[in-house]
mmCIF file as Biopython writes it, N, C-alpha, C and O atoms, coordinates in Angstrom:
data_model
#
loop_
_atom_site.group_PDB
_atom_site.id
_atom_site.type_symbol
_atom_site.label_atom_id
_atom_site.label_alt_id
_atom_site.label_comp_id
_atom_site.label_asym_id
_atom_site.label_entity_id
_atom_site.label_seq_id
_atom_site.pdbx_PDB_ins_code
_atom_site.Cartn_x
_atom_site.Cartn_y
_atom_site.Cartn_z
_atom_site.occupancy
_atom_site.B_iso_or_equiv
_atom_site.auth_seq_id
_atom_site.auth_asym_id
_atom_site.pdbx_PDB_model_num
ATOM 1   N N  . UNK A ? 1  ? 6.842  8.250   -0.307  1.0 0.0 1  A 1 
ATOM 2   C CA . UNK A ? 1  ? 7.769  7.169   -0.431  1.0 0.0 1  A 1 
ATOM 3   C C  . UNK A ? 1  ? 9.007  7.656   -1.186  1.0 0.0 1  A 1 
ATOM 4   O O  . UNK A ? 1  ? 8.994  8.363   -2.193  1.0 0.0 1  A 1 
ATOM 5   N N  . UNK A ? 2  ? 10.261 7.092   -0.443  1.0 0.0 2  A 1 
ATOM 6   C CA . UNK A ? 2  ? 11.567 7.287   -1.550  1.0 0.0 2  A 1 
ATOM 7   C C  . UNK A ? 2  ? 11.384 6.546   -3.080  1.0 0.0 2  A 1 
ATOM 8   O O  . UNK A ? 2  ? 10.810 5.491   -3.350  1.0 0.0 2  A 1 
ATOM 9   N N  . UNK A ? 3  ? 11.993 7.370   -3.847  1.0 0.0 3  A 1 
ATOM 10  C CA . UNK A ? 3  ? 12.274 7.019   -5.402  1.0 0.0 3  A 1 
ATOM 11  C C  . UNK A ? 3  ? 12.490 5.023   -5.004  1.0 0.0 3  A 1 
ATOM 12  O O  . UNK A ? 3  ? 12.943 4.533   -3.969  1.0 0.0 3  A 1 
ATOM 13  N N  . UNK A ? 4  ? 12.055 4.404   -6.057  1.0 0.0 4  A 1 
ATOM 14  C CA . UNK A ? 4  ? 12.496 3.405   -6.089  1.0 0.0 4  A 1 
ATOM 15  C C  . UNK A ? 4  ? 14.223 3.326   -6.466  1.0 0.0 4  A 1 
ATOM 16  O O  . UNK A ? 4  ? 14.692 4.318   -7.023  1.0 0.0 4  A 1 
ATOM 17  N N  . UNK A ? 5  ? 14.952 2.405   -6.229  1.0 0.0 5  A 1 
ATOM 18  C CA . UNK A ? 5  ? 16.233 2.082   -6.597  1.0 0.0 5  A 1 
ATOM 19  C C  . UNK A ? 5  ? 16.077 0.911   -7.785  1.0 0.0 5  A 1 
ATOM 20  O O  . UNK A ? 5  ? 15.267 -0.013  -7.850  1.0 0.0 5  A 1 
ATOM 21  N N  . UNK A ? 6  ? 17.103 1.275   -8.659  1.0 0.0 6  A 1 
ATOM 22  C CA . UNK A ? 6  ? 17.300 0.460   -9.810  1.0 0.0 6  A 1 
ATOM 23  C C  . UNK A ? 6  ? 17.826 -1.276  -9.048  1.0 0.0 6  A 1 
ATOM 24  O O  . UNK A ? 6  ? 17.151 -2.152  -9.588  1.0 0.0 6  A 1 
ATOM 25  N N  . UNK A ? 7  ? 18.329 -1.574  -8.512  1.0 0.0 7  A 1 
ATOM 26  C CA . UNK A ? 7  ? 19.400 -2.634  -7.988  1.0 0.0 7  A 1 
ATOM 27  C C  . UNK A ? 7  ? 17.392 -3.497  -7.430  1.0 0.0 7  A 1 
ATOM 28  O O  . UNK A ? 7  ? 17.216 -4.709  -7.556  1.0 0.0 7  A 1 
ATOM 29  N N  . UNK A ? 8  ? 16.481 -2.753  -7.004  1.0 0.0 8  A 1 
ATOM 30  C CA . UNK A ? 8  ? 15.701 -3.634  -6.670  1.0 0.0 8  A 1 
ATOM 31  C C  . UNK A ? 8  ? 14.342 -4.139  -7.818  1.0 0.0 8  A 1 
ATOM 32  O O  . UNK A ? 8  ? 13.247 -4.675  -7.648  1.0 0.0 8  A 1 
ATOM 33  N N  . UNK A ? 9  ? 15.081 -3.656  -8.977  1.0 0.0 9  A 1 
ATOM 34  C CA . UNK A ? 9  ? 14.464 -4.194  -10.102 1.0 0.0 9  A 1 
ATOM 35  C C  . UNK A ? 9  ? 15.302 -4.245  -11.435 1.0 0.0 9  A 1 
ATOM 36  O O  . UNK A ? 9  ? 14.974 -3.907  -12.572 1.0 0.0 9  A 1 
ATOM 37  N N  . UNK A ? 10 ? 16.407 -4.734  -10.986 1.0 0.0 10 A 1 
ATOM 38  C CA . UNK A ? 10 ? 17.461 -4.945  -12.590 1.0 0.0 10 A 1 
ATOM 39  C C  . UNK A ? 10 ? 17.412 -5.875  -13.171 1.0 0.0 10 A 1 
ATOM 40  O O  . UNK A ? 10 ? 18.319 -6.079  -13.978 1.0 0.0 10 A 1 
ATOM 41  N N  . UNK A ? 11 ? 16.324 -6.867  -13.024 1.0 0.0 11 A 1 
ATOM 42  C CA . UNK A ? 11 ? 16.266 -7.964  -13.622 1.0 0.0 11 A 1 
ATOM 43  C C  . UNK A ? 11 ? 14.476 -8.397  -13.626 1.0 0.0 11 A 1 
ATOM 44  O O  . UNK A ? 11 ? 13.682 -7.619  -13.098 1.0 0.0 11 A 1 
ATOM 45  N N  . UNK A ? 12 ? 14.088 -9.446  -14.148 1.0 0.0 12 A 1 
ATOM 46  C CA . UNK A ? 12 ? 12.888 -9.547  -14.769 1.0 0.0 12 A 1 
ATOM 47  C C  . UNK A ? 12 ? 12.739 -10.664 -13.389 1.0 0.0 12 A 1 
ATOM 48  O O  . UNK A ? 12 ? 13.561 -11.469 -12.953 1.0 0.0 12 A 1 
ATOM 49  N N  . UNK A ? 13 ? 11.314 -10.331 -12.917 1.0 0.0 13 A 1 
ATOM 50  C CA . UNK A ? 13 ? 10.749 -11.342 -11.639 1.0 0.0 13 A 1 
ATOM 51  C C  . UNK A ? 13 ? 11.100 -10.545 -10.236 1.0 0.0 13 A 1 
ATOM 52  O O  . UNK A ? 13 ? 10.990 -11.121 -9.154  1.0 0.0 13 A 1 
ATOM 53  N N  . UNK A ? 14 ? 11.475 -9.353  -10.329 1.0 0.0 14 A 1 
ATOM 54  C CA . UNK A ? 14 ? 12.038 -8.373  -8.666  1.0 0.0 14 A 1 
ATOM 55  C C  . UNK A ? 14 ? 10.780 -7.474  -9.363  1.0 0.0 14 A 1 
ATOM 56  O O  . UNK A ? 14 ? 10.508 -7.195  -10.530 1.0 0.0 14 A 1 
ATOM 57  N N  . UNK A ? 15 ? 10.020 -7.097  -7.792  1.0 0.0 15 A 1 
ATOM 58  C CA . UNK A ? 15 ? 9.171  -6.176  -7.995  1.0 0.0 15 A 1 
ATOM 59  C C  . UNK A ? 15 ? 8.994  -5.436  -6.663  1.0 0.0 15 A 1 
ATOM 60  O O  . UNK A ? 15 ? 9.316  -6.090  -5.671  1.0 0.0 15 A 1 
ATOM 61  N N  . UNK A ? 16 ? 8.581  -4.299  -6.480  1.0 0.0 16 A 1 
ATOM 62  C CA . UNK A ? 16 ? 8.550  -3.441  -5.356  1.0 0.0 16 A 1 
ATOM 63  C C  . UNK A ? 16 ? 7.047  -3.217  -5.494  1.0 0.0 16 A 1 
ATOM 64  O O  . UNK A ? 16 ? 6.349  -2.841  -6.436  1.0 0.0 16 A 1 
ATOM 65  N N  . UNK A ? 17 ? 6.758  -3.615  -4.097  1.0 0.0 17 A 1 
ATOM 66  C CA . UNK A ? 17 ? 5.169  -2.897  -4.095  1.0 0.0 17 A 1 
ATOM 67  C C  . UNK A ? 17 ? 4.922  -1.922  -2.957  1.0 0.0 17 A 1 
ATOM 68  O O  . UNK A ? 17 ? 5.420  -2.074  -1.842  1.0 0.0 17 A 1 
ATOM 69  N N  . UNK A ? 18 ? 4.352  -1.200  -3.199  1.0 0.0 18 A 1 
ATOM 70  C CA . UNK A ? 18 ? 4.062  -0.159  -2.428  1.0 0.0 18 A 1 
ATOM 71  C C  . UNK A ? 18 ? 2.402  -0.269  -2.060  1.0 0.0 18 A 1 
ATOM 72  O O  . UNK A ? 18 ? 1.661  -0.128  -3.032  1.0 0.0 18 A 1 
ATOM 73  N N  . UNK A ? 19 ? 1.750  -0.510  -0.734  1.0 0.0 19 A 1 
ATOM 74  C CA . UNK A ? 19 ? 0.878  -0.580  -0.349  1.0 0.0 19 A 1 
ATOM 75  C C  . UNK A ? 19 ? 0.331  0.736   0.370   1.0 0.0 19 A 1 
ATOM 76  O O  . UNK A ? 19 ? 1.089  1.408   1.070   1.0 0.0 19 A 1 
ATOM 77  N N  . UNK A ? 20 ? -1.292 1.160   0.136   1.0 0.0 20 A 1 
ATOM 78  C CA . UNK A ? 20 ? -1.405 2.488   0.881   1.0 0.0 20 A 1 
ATOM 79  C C  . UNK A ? 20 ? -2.659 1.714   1.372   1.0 0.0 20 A 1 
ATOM 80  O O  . UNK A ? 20 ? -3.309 1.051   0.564   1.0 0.0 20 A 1 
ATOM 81  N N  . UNK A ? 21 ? -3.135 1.813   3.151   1.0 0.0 21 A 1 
ATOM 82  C CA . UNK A ? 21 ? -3.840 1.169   3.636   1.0 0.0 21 A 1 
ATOM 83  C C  . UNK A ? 21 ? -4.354 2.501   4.310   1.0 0.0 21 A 1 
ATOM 84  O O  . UNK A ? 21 ? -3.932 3.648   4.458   1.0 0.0 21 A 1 
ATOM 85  N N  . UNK A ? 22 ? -5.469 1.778   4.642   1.0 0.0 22 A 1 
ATOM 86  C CA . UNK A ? 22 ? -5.999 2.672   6.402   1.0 0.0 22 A 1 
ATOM 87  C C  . UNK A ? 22 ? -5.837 2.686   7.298   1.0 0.0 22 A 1 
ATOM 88  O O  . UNK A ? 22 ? -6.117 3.606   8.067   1.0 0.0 22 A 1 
ATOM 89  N N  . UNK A ? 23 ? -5.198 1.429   7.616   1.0 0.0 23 A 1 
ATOM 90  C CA . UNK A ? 23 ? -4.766 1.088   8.733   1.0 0.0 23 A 1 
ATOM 91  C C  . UNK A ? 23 ? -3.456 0.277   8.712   1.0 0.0 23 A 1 
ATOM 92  O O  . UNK A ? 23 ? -3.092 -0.362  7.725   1.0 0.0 23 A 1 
ATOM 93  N N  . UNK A ? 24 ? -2.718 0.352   9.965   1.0 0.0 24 A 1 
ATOM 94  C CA . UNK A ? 24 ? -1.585 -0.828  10.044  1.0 0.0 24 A 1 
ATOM 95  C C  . UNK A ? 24 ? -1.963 -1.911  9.675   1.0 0.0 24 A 1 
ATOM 96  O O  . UNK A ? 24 ? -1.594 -2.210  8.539   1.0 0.0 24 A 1 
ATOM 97  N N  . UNK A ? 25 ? -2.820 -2.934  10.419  1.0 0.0 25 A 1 
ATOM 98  C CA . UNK A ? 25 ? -3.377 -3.568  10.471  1.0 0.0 25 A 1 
ATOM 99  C C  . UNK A ? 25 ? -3.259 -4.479  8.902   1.0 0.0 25 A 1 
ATOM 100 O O  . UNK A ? 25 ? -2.534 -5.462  8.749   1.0 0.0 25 A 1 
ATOM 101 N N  . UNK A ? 26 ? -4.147 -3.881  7.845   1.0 0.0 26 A 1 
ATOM 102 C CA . UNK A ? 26 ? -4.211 -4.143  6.450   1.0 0.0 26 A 1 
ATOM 103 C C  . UNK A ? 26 ? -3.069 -3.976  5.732   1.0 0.0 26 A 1 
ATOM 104 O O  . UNK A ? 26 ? -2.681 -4.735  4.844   1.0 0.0 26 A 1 
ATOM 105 N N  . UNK A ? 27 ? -2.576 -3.078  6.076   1.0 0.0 27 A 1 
ATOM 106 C CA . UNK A ? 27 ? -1.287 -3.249  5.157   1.0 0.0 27 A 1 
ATOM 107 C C  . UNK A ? 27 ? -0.100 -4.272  5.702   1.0 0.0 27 A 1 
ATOM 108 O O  . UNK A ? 27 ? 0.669  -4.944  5.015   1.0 0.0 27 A 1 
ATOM 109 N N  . UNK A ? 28 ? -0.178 -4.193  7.043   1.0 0.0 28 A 1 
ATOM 110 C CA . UNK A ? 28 ? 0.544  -5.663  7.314   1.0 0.0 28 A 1 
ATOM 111 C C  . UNK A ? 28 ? -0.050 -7.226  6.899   1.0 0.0 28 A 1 
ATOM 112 O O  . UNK A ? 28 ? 0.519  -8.276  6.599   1.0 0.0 28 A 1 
ATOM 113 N N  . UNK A ? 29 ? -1.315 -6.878  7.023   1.0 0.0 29 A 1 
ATOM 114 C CA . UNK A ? 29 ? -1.851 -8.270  7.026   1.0 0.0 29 A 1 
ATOM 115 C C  . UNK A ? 29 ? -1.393 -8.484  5.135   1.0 0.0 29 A 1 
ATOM 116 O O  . UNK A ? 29 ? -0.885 -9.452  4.568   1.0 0.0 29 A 1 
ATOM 117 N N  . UNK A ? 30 ? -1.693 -7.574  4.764   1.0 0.0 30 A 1 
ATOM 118 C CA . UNK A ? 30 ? -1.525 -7.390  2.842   1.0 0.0 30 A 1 
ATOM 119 C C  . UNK A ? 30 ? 0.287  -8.240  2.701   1.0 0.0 30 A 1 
ATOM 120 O O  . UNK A ? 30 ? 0.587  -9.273  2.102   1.0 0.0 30 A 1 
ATOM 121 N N  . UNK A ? 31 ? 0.993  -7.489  3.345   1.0 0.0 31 A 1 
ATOM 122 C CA . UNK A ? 31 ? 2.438  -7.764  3.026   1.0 0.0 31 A 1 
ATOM 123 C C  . UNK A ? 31 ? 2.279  -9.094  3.476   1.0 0.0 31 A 1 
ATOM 124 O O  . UNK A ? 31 ? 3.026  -9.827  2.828   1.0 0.0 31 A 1 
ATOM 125 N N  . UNK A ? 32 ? 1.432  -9.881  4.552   1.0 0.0 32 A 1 
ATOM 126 C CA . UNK A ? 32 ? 2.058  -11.028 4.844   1.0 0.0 32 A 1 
ATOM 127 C C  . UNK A ? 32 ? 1.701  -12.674 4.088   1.0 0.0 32 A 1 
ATOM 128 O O  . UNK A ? 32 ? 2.123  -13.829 4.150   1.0 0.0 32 A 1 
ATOM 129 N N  . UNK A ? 33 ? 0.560  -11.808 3.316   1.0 0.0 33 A 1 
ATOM 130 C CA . UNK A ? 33 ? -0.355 -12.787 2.337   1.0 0.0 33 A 1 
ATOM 131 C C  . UNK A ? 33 ? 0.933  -12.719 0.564   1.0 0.0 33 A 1 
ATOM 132 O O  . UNK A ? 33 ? 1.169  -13.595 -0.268  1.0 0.0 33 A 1 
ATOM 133 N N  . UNK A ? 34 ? 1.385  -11.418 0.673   1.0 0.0 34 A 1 
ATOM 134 C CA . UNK A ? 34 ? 2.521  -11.570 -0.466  1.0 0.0 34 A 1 
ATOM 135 C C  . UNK A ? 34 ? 3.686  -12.649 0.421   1.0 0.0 34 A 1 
ATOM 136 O O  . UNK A ? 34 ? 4.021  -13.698 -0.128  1.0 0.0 34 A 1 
ATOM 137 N N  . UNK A ? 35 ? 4.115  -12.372 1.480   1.0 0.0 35 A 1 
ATOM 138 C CA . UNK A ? 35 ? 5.259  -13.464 2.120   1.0 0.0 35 A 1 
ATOM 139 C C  . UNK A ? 35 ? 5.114  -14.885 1.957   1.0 0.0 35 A 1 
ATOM 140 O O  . UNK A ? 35 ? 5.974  -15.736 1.729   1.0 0.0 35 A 1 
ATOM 141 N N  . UNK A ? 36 ? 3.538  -15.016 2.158   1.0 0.0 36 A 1 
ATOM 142 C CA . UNK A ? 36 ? 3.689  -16.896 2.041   1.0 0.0 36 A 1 
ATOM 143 C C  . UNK A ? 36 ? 3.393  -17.206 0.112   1.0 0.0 36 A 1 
ATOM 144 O O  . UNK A ? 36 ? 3.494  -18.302 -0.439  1.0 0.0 36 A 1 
ATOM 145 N N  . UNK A ? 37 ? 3.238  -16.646 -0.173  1.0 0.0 37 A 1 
ATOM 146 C CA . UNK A ? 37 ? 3.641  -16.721 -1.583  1.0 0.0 37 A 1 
ATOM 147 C C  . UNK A ? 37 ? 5.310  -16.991 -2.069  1.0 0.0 37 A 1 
ATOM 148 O O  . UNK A ? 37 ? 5.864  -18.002 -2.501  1.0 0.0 37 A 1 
ATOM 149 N N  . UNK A ? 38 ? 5.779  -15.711 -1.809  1.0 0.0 38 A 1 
ATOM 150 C CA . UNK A ? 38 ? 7.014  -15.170 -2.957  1.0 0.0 38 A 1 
ATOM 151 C C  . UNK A ? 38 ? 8.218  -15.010 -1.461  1.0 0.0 38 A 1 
ATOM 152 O O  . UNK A ? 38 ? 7.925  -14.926 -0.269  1.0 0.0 38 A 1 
ATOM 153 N N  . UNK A ? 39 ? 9.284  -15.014 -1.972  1.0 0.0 39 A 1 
ATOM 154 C CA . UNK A ? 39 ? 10.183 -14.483 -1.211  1.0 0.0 39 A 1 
ATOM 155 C C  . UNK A ? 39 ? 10.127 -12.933 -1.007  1.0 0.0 39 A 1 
ATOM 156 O O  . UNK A ? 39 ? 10.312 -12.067 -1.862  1.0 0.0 39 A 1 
ATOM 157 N N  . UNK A ? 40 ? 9.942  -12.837 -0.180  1.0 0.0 40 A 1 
ATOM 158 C CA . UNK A ? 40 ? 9.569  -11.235 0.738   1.0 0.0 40 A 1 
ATOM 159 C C  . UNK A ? 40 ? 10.763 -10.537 1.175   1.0 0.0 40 A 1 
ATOM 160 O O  . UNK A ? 40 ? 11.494 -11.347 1.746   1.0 0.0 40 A 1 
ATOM 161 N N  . UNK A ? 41 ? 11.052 -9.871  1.160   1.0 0.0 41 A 1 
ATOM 162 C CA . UNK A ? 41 ? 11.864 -8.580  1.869   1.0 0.0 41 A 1 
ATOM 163 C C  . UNK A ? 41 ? 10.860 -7.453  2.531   1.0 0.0 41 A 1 
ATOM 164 O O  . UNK A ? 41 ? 10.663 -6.325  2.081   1.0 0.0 41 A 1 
ATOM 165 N N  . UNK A ? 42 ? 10.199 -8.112  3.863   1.0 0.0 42 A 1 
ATOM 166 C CA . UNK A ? 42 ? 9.271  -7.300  4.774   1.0 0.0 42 A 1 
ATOM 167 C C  . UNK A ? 42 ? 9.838  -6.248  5.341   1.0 0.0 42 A 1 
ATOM 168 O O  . UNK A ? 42 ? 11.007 -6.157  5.716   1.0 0.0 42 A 1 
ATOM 169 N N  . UNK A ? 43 ? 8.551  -5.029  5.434   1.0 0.0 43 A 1 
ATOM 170 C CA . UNK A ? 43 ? 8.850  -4.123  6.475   1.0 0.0 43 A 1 
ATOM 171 C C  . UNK A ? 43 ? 8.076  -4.285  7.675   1.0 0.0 43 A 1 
ATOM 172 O O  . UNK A ? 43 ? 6.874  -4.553  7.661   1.0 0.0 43 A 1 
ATOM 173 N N  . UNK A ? 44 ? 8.823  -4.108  8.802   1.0 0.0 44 A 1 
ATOM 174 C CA . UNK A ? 44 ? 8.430  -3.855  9.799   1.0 0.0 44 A 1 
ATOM 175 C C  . UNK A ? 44 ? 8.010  -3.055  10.499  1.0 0.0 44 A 1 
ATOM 176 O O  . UNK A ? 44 ? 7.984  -3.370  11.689  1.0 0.0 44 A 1 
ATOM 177 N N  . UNK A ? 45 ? 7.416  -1.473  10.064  1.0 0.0 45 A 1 
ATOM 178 C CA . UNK A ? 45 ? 6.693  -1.124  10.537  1.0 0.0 45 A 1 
ATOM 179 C C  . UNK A ? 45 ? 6.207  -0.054  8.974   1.0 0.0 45 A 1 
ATOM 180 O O  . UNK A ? 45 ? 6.997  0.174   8.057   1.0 0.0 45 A 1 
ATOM 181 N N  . UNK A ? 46 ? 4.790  0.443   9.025   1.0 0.0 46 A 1 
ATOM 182 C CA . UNK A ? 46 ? 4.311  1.621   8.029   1.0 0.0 46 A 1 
ATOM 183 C C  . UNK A ? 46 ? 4.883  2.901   8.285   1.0 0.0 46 A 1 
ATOM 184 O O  . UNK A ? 46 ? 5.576  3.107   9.282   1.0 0.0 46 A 1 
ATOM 185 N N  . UNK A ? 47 ? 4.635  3.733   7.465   1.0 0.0 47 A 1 
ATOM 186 C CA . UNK A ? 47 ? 4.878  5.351   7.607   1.0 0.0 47 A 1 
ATOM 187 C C  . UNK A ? 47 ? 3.642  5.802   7.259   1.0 0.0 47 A 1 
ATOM 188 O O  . UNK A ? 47 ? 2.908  5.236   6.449   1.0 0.0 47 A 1 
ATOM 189 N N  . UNK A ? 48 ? 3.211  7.517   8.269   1.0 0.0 48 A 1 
ATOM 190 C CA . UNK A ? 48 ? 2.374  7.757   8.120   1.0 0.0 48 A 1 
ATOM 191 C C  . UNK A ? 48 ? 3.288  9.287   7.126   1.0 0.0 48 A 1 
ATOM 192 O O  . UNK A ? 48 ? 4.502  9.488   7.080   1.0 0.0 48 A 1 
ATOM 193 N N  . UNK A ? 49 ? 2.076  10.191  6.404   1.0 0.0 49 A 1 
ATOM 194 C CA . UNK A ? 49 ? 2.183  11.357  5.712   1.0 0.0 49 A 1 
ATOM 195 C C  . UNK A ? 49 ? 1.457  12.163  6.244   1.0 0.0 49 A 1 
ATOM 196 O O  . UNK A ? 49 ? 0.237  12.059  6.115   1.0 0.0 49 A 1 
ATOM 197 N N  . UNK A ? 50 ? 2.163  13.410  7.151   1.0 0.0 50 A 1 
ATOM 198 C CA . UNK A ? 50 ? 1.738  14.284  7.327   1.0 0.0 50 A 1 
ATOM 199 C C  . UNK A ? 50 ? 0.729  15.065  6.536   1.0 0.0 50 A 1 
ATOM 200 O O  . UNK A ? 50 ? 1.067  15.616  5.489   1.0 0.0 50 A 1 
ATOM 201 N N  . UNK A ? 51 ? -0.982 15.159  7.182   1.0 0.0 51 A 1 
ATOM 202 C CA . UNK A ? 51 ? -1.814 15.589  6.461   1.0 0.0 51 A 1 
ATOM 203 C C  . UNK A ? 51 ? -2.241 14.844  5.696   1.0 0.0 51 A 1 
ATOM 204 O O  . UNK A ? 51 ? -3.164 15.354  5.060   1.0 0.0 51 A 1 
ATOM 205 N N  . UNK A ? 52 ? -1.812 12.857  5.150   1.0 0.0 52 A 1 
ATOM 206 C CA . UNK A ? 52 ? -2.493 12.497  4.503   1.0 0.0 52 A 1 
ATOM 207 C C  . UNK A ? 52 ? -3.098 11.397  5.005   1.0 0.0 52 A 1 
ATOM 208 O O  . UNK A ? 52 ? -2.427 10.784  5.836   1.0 0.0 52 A 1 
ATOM 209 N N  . UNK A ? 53 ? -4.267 10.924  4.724   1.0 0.0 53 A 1 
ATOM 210 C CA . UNK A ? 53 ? -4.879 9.634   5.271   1.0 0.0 53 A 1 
ATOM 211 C C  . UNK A ? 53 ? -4.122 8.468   5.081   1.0 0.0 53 A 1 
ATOM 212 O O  . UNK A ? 53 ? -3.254 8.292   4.226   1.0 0.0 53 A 1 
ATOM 213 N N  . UNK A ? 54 ? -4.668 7.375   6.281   1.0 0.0 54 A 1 
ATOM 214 C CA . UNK A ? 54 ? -3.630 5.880   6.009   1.0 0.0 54 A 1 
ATOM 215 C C  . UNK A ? 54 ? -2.340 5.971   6.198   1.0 0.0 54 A 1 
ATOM 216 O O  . UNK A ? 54 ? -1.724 6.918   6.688   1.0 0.0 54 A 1 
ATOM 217 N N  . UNK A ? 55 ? -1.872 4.809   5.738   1.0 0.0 55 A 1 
ATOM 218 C CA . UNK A ? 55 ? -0.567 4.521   6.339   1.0 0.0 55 A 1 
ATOM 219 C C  . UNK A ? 55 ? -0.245 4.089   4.931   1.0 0.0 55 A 1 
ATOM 220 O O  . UNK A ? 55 ? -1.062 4.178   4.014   1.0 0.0 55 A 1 
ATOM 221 N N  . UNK A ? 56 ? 1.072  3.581   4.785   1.0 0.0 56 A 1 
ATOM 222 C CA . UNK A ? 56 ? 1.894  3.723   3.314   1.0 0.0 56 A 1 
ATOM 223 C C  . UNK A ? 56 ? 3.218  2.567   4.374   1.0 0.0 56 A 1 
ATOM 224 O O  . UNK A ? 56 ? 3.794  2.679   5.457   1.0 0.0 56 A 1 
ATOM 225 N N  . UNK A ? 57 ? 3.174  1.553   3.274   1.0 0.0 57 A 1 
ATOM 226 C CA . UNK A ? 57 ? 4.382  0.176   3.366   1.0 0.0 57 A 1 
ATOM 227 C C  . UNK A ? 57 ? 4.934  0.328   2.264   1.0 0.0 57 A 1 
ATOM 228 O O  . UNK A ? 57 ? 4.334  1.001   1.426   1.0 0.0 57 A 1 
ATOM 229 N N  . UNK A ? 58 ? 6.580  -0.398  1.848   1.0 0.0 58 A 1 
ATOM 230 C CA . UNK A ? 58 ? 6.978  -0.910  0.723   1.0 0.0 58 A 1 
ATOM 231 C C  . UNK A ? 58 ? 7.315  -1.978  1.338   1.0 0.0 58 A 1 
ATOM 232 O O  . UNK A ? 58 ? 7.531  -2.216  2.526   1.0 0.0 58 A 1 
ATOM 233 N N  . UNK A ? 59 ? 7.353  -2.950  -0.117  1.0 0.0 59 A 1 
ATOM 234 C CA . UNK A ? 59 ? 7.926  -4.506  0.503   1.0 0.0 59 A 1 
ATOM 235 C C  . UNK A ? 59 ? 8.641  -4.491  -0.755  1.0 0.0 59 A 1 
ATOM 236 O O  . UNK A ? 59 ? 8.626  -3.505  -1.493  1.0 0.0 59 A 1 
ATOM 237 N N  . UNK A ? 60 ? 9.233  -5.504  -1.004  1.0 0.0 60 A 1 
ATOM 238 C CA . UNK A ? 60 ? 10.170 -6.072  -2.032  1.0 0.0 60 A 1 
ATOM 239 C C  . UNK A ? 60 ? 9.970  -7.749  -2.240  1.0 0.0 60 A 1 
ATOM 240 O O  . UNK A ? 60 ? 10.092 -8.571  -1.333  1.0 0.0 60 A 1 
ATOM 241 N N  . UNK A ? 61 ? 9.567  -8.114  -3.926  1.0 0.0 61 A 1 
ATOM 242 C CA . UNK A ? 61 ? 9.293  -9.520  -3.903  1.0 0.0 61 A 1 
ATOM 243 C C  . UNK A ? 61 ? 10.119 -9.996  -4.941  1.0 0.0 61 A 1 
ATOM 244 O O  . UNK A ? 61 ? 10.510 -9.262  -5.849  1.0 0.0 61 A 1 
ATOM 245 N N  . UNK A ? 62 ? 10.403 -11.195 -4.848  1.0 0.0 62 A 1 
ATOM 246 C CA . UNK A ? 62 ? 11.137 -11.735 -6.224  1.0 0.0 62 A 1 
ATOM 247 C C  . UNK A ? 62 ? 10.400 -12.935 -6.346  1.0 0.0 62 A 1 
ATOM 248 O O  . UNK A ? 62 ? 10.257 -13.874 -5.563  1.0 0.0 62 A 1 
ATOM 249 N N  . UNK A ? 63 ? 9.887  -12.687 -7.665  1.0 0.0 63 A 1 
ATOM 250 C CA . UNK A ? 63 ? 8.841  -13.470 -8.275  1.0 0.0 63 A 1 
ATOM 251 C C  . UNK A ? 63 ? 9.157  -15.118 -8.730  1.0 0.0 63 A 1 
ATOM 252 O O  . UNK A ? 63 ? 8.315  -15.996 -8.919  1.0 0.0 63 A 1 
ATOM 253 N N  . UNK A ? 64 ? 10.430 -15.210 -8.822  1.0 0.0 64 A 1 
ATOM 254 C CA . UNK A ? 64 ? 11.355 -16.061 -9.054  1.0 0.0 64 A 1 
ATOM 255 C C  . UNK A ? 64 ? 11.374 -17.341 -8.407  1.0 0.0 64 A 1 
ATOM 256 O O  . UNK A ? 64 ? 11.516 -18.420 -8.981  1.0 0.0 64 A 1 
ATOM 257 N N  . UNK A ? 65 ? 11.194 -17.121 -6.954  1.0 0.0 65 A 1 
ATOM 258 C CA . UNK A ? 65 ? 11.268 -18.099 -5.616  1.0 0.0 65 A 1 
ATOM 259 C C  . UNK A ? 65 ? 9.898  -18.025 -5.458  1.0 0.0 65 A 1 
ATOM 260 O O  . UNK A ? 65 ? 9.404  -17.278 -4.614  1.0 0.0 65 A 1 
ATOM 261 N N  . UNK A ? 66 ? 9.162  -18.797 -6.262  1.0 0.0 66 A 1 
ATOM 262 C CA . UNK A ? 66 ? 7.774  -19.199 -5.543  1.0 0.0 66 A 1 
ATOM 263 C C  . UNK A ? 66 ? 7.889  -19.768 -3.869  1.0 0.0 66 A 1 
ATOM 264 O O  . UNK A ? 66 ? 8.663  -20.698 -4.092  1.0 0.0 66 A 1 
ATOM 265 N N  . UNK A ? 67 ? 7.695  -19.819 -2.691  1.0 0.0 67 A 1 
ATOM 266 C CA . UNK A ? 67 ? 7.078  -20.605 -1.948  1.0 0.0 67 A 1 
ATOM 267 C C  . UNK A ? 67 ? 6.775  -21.742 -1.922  1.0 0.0 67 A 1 
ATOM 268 O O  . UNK A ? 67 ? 6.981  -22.080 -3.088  1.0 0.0 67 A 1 
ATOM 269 N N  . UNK A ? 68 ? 6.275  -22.950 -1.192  1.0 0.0 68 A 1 
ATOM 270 C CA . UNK A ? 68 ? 6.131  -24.102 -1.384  1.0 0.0 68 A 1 
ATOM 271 C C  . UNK A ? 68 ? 5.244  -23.659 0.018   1.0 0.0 68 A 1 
ATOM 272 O O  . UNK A ? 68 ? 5.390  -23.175 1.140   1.0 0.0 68 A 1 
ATOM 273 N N  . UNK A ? 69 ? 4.096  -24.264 -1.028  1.0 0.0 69 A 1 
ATOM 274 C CA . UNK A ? 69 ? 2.637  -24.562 0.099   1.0 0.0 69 A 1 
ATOM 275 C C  . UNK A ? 69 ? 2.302  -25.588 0.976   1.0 0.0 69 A 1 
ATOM 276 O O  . UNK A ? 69 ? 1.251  -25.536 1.615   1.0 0.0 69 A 1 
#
């Protein structure tokens, strides 16, 4: 994964998560259970690592904007 950037955590309630799954599958389904929560900044597709197992997402949340259930 790239270095995180400062601008997506300069303030208190922005958080970056980085998910490492086995599959697409889980790590999408993972990002989409953070979406109906929090305001999401989704990715649309994983990256795989040459030579390493699973697949690897970042998403971006701001803790700030709860959702409404």
């Amino acid at each position: 994964m790239d270095p995180i950037n400062e601008a997506h955590v300069s303030e208190p309630g922005l958080v970056v998560v980085d998910v490492a799954a086995a599959d697409d599958a889980t790590a999408l389904s993972f990002q989409q259970l953070l979406a109906e929560r929090w305001a999401t900044a989704t990715a649309e597709t994983t990256t795989r690592d040459a030579g390493e197992p699973g697949v690897r997402l970042r998403c971006y949340l701001d803790l700030r904007q709860p959702l409404d259930s």
